[in-house]
N, C-alpha and C positions, 0 to 999 in steps of 0.2 A: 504494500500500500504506500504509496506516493502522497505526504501531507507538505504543503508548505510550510516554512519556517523563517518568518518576515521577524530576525536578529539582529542584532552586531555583536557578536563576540568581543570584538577588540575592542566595544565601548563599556566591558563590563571591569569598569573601574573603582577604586576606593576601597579602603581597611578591609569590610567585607569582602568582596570578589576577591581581593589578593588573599587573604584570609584560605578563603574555599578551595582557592585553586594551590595553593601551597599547601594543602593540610594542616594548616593550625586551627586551636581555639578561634570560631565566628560567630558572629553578633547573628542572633537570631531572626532570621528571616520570614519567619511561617506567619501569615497573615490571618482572615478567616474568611471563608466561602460564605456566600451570598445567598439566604434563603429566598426559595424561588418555586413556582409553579415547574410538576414534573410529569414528565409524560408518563404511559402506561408502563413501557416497557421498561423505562428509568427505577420507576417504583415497585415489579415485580422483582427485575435482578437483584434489589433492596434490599429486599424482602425475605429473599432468598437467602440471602447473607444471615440476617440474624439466626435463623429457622436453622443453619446448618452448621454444625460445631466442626464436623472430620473434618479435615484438610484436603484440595482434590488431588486425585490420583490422575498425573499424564497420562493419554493413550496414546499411542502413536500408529499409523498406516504401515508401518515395516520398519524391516529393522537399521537400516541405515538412519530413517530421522529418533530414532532411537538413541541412536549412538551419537550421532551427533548431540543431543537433548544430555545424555552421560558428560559427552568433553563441554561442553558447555557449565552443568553443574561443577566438574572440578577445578574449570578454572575461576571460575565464581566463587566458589568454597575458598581456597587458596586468598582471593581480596580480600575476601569478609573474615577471616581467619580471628583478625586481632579485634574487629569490632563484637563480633558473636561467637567467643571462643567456642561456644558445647558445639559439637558435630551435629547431634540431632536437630536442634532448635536452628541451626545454619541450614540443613538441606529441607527441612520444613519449611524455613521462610525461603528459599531461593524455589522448592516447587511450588509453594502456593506464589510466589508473584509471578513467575514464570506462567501458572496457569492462569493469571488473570490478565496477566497484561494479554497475553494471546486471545481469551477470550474477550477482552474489549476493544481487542485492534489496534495494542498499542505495541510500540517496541519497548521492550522490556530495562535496556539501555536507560530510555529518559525515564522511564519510572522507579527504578534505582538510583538515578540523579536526583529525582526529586525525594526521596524517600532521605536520602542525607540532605539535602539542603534542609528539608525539614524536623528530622528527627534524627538525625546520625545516627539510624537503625538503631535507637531508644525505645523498644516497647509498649513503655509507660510513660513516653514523656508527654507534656501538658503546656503549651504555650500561654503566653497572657491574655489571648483571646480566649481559654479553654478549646481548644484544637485539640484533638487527642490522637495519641499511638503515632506507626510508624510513618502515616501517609497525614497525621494533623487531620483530622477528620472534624467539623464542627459536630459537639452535640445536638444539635437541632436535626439532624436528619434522619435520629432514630424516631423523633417526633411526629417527622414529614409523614413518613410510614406507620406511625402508628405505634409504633413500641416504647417509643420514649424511656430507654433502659441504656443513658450513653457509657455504664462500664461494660458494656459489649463491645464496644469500640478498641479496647485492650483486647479483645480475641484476636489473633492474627490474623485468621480469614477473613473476620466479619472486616477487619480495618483494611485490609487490600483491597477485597471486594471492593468496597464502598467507596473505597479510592477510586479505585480503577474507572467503577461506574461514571463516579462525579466527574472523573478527568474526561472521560471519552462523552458525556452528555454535553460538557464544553468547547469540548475540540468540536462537535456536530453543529453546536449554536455559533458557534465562531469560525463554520465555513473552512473546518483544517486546518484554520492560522493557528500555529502552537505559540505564537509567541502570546497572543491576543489570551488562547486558552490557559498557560500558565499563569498568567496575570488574574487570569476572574479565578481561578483555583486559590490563589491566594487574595483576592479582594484588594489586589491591584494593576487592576487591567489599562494595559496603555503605559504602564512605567516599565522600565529596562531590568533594574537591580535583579530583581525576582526571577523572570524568564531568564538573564544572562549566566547568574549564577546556577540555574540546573541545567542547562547547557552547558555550563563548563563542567560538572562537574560529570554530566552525560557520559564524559568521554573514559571517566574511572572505569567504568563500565560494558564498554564495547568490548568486542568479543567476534574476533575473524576465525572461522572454522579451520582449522589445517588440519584434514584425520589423514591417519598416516598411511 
């Protein structure tokens, strides 16, 4: 899938941005999402989320995108190493974002960029807007839906899910532009800082297949 991505990189300047892109201690970035009328299909994937605690399970067509999907988790593992030491709790969270970003059409890249800009794969972390977990998820959305129970937001399916969802119901309302999308994800659409630093930070994250 071919999205536009209306950037500048090299405009992504000050404490922060240098901060992010050198790996040190950064001033936190995570804003909060915009309550908003949702469409059907927005609010069943929702929905879905709370209602389902297991983590998904890949299937794959055969066995080459299999293995591929394998070199992929280990060199994923290997980044994430020092941020989510336990083995398990590491390929738990790389296959469940794995299976969401696929299942909402994103590349997985920029959703791991945004998951450190926002929570440097923190769990439990909680921004000053109240954002919660890894993806900053506002409380209000377990509301939108009905459930109104935002420490599900700490489950780590229900917080990808709902990421995911939110991100890809944005990118849809803003016509592909990912810069415009990261911006209303963080409730600053049209400013740079926010889109440029997961972008930059996108790139921790790529991942060129070479199987042997």
């Amino acid at each position: 899938m071919t999205l536009s991505r209306r950037q500048c990189l090299g405009g992504a300047t000050g404490v922060a941005a240098g901060a992010l892109l050198l790996g040190l201690p950064r001033v936190a970035l995570a804003g909060a999402q915009i309550e908003e009328p949702l469409i059907d299909s927005v609010r069943t994937a929702l929905s879905s989320a709370i209602h389902n605690s297991a983590p998904p399970i890949p299937e794959f067509k055969n066995t080459d995108s299999r293995l591929a999907y394998l070199r992929w988790l280990g060199n994923m593992s290997e980044r994430l190493k020092k941020r989510i030491p336990d083995w398990s709790t590491r390929k738990e969270f790389l296959q469940t974002i794995w299976y969401e970003s696929r299942r909402s059409g994103l590349d997985v890249s920029l959703v791991l960029g945004l998951v450190q800009v926002e929570s440097n794969f923190r769990k439990f972390a909680v921004s000053s807007a109240g954002a919660r977990g890894y993806m900053q998820v506002m409380p209000f959305w377990t509301r939108v839906i009905g459930d109104s129970d935002p420490s599900k937001l700490f489950h780590m399916q229900t917080n990808l899910r709902f990421g995911c969802v939110i991100l890809r119901h944005y990118l849809d309302r803003e016509r592909g532009d990912l810069f415009l999308t990261l911006g209303r994800y963080n409730g600053s659409r049209g400013q740079s800082p926010y889109p440029n630093a997961v972008f930059a930070n996108q790139r921790n994250w790529t991942f060129v297949d070479r199987p042997d």
